[in-house]
ROKOLSE-847602 format. One line per field, with one value per residue: residue number from 1; x, y, z of N, C-alpha, C in turn; residue in three letters. Coordinates in pm, whole numbers. Layout:
REM residues N
resi c(NUM,...)
n.xx c(X,...)
n.yy c(Y,...)
n.zz c(Z,...)
ca.xx c(X,...)
ca.yy c(Y,...)
ca.zz c(Z,...)
c.xx c(X,...)
c.yy c(Y,...)
c.zz c(Z,...)
resn c(ala,...)
***
This chain:
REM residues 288
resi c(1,2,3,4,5,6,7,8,9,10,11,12,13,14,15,16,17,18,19,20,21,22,23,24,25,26,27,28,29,30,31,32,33,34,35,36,37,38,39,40,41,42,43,44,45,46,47,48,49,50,51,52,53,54,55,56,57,58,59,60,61,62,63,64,65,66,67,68,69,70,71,72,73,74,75,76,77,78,79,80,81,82,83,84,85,86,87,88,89,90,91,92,93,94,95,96,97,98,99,100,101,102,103,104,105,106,107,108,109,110,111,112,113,114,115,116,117,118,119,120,121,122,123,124,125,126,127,128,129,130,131,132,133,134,135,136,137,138,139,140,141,142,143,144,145,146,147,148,149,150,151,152,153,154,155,156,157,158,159,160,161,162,163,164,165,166,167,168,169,170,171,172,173,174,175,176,177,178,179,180,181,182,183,184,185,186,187,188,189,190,191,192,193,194,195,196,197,198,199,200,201,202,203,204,205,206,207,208,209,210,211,212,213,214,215,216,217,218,219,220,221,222,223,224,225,226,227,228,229,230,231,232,233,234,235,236,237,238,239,240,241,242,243,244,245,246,247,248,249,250,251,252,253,254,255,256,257,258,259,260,261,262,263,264,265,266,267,268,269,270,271,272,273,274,275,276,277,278,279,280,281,282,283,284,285,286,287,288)
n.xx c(402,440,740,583,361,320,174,-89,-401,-476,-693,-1003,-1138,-1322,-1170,-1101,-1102,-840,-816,-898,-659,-507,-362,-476,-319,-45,-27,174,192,63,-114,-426,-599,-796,-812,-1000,-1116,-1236,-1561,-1600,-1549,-1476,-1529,-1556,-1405,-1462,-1733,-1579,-1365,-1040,-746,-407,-233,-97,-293,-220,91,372,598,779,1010,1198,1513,1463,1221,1213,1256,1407,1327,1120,1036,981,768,580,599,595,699,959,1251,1306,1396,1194,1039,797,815,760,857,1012,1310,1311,1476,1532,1628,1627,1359,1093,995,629,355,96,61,-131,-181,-358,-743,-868,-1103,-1201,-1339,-1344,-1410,-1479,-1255,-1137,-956,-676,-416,-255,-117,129,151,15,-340,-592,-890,-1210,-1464,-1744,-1929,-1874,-1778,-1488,-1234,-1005,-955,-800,-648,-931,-1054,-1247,-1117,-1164,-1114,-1002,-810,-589,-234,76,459,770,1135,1052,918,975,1203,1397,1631,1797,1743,1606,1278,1182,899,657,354,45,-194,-432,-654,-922,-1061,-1390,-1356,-1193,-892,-601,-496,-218,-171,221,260,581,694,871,1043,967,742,409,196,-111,-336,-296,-355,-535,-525,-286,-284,-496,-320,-185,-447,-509,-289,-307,-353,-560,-694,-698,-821,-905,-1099,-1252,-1371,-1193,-1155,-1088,-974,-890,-765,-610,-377,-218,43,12,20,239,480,443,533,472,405,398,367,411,215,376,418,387,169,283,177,113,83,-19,-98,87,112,365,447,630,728,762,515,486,545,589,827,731,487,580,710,504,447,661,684,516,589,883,1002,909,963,976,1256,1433,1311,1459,1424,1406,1392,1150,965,973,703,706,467,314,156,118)
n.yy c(1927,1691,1503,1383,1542,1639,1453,1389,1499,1648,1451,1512,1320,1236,1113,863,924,787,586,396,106,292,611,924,1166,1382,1671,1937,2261,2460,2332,2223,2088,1837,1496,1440,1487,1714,1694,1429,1495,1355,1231,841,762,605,768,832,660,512,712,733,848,1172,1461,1734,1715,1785,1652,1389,1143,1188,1428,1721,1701,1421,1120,1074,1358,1327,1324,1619,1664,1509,1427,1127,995,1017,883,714,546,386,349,176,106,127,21,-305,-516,-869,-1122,-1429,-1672,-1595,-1584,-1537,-1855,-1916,-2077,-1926,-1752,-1684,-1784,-1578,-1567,-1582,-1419,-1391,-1254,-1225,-842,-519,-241,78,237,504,775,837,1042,978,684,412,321,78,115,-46,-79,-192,-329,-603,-928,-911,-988,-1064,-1232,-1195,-1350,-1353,-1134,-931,-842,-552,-567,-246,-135,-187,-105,-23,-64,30,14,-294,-217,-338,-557,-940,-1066,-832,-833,-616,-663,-660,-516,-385,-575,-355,-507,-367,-331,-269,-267,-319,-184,37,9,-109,-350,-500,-698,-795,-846,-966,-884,-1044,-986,-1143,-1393,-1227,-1109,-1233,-1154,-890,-743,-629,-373,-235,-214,-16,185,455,568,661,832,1035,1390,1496,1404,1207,989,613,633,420,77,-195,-539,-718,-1044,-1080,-1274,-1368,-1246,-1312,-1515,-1863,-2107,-2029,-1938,-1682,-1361,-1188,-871,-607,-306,41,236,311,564,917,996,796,656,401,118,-80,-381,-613,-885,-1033,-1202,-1465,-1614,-1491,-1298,-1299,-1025,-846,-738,-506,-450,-351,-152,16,138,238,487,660,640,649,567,488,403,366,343,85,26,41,-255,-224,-391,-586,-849,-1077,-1312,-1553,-1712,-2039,-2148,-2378)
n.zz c(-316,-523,-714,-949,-1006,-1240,-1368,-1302,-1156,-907,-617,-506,-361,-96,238,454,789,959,1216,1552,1579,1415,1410,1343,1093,1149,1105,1002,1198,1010,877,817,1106,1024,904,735,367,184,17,-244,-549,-829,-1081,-1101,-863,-603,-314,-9,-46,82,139,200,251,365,283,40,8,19,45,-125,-277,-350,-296,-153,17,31,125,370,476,543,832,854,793,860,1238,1299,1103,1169,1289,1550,1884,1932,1731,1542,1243,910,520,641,653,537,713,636,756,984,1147,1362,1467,1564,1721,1779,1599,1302,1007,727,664,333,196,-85,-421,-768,-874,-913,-1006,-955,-1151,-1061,-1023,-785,-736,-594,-663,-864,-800,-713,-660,-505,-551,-538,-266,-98,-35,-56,206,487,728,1050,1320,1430,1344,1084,836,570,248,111,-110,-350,-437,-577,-560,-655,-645,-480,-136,149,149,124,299,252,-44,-272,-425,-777,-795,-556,-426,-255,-84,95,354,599,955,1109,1306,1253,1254,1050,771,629,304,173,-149,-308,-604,-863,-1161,-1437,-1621,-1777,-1603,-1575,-1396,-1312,-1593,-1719,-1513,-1541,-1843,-1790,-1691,-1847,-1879,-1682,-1528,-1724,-1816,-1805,-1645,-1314,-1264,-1468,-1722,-1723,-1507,-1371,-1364,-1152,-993,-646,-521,-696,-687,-470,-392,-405,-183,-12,296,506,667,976,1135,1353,1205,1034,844,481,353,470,632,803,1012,1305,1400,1205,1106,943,695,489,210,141,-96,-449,-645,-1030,-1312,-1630,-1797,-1962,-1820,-1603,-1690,-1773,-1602,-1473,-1626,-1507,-1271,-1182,-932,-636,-353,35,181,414,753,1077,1292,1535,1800,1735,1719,1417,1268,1114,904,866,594,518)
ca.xx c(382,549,799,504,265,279,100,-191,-493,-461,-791,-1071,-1216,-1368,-1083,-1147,-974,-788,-880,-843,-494,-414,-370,-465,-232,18,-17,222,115,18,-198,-557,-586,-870,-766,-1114,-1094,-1398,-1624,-1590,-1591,-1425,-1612,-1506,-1370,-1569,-1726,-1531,-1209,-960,-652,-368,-123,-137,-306,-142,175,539,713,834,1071,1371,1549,1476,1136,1245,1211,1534,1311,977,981,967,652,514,672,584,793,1086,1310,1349,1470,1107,974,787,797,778,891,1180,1400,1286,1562,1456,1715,1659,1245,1031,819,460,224,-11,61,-191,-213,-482,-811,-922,-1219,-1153,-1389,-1374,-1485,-1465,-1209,-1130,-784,-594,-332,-266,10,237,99,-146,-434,-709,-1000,-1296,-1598,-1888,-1948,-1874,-1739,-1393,-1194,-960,-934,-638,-676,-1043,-1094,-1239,-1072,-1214,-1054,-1055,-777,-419,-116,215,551,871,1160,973,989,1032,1315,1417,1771,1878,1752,1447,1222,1109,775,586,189,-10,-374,-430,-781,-1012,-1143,-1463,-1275,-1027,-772,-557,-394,-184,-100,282,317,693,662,967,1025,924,615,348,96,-290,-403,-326,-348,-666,-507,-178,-311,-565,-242,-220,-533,-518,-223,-341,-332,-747,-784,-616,-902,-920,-1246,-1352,-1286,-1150,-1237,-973,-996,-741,-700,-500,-286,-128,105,-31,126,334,452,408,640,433,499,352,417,342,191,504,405,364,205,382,72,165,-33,-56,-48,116,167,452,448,778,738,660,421,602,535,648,938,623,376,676,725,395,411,780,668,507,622,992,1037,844,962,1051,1407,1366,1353,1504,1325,1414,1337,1024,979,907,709,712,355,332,38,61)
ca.yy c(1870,1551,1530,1334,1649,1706,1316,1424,1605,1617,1443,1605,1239,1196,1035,850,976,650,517,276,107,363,731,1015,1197,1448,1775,2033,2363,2562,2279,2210,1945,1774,1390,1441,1589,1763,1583,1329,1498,1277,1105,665,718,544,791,757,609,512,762,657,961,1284,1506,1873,1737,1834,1526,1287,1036,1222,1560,1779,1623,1254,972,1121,1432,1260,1357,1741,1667,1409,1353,974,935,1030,743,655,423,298,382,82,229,-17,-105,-374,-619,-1007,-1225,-1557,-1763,-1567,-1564,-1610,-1933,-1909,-2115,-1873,-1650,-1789,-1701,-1465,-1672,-1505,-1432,-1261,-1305,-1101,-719,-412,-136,185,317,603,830,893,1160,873,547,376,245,-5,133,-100,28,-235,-408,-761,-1030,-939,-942,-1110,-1269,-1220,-1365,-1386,-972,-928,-710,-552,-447,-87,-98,-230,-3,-56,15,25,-112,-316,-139,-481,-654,-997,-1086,-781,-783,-569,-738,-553,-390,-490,-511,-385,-527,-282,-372,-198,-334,-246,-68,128,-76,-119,-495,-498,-814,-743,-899,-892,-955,-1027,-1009,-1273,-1352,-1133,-1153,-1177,-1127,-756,-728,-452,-300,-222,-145,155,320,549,648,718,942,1159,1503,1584,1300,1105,814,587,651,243,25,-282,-629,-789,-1099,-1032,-1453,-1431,-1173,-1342,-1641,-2011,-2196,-1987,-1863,-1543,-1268,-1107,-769,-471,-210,142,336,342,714,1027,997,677,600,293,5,-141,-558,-674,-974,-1035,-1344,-1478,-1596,-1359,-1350,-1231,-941,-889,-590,-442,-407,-272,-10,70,168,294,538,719,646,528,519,534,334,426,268,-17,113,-53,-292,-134,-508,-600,-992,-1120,-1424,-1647,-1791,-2171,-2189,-2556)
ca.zz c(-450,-544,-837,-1007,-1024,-1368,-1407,-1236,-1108,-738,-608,-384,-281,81,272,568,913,1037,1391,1614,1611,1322,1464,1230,1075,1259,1060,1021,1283,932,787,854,1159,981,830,608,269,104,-59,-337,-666,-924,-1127,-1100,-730,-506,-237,97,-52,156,115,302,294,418,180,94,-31,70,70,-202,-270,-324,-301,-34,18,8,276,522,501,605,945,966,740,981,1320,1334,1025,1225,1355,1742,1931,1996,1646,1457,1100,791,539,679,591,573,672,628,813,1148,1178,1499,1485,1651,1685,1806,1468,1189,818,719,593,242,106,-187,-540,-860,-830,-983,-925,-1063,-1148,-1069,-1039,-639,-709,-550,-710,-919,-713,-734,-559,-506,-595,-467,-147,-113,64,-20,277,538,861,1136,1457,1473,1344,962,754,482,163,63,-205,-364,-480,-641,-464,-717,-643,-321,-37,226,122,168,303,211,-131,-273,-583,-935,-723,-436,-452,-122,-59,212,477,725,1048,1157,1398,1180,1190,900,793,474,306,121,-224,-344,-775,-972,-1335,-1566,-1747,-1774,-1453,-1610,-1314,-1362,-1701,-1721,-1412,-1601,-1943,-1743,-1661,-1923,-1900,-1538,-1600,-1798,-1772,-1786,-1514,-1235,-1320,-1594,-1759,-1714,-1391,-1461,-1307,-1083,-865,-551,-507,-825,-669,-396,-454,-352,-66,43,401,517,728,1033,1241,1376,1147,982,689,438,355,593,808,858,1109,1294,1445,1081,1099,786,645,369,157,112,-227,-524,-793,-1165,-1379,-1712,-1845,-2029,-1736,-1518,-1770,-1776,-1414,-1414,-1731,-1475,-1110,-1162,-815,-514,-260,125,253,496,818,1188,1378,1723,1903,1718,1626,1276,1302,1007,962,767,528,458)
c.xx c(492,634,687,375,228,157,-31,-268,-521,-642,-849,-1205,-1217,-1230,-1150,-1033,-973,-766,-855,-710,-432,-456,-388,-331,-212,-5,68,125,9,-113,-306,-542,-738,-820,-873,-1087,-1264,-1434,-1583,-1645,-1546,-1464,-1514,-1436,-1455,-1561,-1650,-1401,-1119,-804,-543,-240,-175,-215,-230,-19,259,589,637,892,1187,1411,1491,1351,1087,1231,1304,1484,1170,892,960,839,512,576,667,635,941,1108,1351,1410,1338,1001,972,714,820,858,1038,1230,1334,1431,1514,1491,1690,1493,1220,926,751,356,93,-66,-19,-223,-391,-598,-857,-1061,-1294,-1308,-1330,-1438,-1438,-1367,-1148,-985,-739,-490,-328,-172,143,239,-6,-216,-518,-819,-1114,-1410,-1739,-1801,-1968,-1817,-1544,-1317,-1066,-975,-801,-727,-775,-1099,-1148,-1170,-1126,-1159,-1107,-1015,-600,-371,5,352,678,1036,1057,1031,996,1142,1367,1584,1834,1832,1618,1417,1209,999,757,414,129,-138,-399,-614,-784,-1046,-1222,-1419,-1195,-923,-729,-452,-364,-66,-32,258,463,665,779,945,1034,844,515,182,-45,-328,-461,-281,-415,-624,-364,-195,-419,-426,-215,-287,-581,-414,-232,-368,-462,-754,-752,-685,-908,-1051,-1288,-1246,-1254,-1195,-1096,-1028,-872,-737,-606,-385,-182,-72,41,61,256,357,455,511,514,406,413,424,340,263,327,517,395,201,261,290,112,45,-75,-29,-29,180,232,471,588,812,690,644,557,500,622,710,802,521,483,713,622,376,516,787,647,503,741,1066,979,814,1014,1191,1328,1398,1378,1417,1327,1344,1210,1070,909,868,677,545,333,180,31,-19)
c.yy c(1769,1562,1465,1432,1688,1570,1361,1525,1600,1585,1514,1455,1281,1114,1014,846,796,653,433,256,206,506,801,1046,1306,1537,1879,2154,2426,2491,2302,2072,1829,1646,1388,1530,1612,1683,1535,1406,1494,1177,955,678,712,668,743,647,646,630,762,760,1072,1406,1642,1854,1748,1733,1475,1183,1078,1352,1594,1760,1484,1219,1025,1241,1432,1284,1508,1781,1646,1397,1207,918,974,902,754,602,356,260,197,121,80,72,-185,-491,-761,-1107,-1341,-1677,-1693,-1520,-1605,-1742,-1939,-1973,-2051,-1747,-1714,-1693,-1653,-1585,-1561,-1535,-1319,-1338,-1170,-976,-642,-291,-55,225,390,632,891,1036,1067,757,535,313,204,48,31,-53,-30,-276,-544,-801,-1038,-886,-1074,-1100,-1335,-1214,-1289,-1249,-1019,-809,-681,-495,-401,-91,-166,-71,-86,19,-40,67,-159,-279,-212,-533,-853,-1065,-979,-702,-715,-674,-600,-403,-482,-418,-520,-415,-403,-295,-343,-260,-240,-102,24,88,-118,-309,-483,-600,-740,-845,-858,-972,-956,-1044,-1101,-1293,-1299,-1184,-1100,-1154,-945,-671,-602,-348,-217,-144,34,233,459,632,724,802,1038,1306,1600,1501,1264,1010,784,581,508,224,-106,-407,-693,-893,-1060,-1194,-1425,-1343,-1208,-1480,-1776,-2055,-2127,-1903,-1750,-1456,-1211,-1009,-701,-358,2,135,371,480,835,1006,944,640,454,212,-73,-291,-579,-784,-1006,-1169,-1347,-1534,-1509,-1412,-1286,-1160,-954,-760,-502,-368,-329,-153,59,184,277,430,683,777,568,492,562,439,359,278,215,59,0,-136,-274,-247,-576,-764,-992,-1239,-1463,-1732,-1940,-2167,-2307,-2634)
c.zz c(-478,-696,-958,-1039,-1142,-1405,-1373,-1175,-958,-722,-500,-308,-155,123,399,698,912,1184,1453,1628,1525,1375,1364,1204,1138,1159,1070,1088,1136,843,867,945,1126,915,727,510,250,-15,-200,-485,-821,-967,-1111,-916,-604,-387,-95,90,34,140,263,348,260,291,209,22,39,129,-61,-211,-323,-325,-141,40,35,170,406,567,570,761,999,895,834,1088,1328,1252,1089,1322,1478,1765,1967,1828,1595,1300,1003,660,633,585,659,621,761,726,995,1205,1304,1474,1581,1620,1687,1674,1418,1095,782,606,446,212,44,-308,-655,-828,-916,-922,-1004,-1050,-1146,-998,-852,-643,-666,-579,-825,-803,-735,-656,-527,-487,-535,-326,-169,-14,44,96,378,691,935,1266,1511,1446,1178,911,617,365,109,-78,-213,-478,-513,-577,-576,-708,-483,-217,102,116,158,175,220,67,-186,-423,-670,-883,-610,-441,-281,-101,117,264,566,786,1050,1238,1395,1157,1113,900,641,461,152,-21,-311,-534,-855,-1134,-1398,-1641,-1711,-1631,-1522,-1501,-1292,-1498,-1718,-1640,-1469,-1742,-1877,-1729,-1717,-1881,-1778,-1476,-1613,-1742,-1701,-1668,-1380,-1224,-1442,-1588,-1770,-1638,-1478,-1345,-1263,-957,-765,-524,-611,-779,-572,-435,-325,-249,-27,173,419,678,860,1103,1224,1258,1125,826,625,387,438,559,903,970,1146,1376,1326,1095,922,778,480,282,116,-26,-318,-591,-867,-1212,-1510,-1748,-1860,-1908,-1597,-1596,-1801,-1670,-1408,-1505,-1630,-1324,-1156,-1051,-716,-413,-133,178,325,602,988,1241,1488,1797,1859,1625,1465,1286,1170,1048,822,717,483,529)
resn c(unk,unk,unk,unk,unk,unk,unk,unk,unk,unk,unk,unk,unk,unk,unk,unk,unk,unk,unk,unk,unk,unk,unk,unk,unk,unk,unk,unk,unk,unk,unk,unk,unk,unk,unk,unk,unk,unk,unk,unk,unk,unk,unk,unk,unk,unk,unk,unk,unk,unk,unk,unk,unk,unk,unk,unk,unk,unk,unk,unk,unk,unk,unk,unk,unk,unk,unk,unk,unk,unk,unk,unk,unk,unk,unk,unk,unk,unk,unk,unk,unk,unk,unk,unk,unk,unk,unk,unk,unk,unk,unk,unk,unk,unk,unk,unk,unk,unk,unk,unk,unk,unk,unk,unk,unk,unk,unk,unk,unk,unk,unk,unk,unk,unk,unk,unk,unk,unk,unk,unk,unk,unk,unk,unk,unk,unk,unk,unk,unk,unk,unk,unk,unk,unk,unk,unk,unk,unk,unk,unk,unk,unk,unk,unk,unk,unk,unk,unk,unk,unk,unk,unk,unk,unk,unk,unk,unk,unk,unk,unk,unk,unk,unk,unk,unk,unk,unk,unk,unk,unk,unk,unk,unk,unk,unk,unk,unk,unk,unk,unk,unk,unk,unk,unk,unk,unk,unk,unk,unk,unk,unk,unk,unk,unk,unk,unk,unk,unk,unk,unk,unk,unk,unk,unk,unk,unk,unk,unk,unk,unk,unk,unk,unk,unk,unk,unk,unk,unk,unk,unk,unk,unk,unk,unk,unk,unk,unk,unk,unk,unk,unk,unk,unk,unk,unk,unk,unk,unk,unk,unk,unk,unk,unk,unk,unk,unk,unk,unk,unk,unk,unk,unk,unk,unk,unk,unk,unk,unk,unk,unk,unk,unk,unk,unk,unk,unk,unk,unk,unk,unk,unk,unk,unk,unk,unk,unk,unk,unk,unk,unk,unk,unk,unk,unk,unk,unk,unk,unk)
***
């Protein structure tokens, strides 16, 4: 149980095992080795939602449960010498350029997505089928769902931002690609205006959904012209599952005090430390 347990109604959505480059999750001997939960029965969360950490509990984000304790939860959150575990550190001045890297093509529109209470986040779910999705080196990805990470859990040069927003996307094949947004504080980001005001209500004690989805384009969520960070990575939660491609935009969108206190009201921190890169390039990709 997370220190956030009192916020919420632990959910009993469908989760879908992760495949392909992403390995299920490692289970403690006493758990159940199943990555599927039992069926979907919360009203507003889309059958077959993506859930991206381990269900069950026993780990947090601090105390005897926290991120240094992550691995006798999960082994694959334990640190190696070979381990590629996220988040990391950006530094800007010492990137790989590649030509053969290329920035993810979008094709995002407006949609619908429902809000709640993960036990560890708010989350956007997406509720229809559409055309939003992305393309990395010639694969589609499809997104499932974005989350909120407070303070951001990539860094750049060292320093973290306000939050960091994750678009997180399925390949056909299971494969997971999650593009980072880092958001500092300034004026208020319409983009997730509806997504910010649900919090409350997704909270709440009867629910962990807000009783109405809300309408979000994901174009408005990432920042314009700007380059992007690229690396093999993980899942920043246990299971810490790795094979994750993520791309980090090096500029951030803004948020405003208000919609960070919205968030921090009832997650005021849930971010994992950056963790080594044990030899792994960062290639810098140019969107101009």
């Amino acid at each position: 149980m997370t220190k956030h347990a009192a916020f919420y109604v632990p959910l009993t959505a469908a989760a879908l095992a992760l495949t392909g480059g992403v390995s299920a999750w490692a289970a403690p001997a006493s758990a159940p080795t199943s990555a599927v939960a039992p069926a979907n029965v919360s009203a507003g969360v889309p059958v077959g939602a993506l859930r991206l950490s381990m269900p069950g509990g026993g780990w947090s984000y601090d105390g005897a449960t926290g991120p240094e304790h992550w691995g006798e939860v999960a082994p694959t959150c334990a640190s190696t010498p070979t381990s590629k575990q996220s988040p990391v550190d950006l530094p800007l001045h010492s990137l790989t350029e590649s030509r053969k890297v290329k920035a993810p093509v979008l094709d995002y529109e407006r949609a619908e997505f429902s809000v709640r209470d993960t036990g560890e986040t708010i989350q956007g779910d997406l509720t229809t089928v559409g055309p939003n999705a992305v393309t990395l080196d010639g694969t589609r990805y499809e997104l499932q769902q974005f989350h909120l990470h407070t303070p951001s859990e990539h860094t750049i040069d060292g320093e973290p931002a306000a939050m960091e927003l994750h678009l997180v996307h399925r390949s056909a094949g299971g494969r997971l690609a999650v593009l980072g947004v880092l958001l500092e504080l300034g004026r208020e980001n319409a983009a997730l205006d509806g997504f910010f005001d649900a919090i409350p209500a997704a909270a709440a004690a009867t629910s962990s959904v807000a009783p109405r989805p809300v309408q979000v384009n994901p174009a408005h969520l990432v920042p314009a012209w700007s380059d992007l960070v690229r690396y093999d990575g993980s899942l920043t939660t246990p299971p810490c599952s790795e094979g994750v491609l993520w791309s980090v935009y090096e500029r951030p969108r803004m948020i405003s005090k208000a919609q960070l206190g919205a968030f921090t009201a009832v997650h005021p921190e849930n971010s994992r430390p950056v963790q080594p890169l044990n030899g792994r390039s960062l290639f810098e990709v140019d969107v101009h």
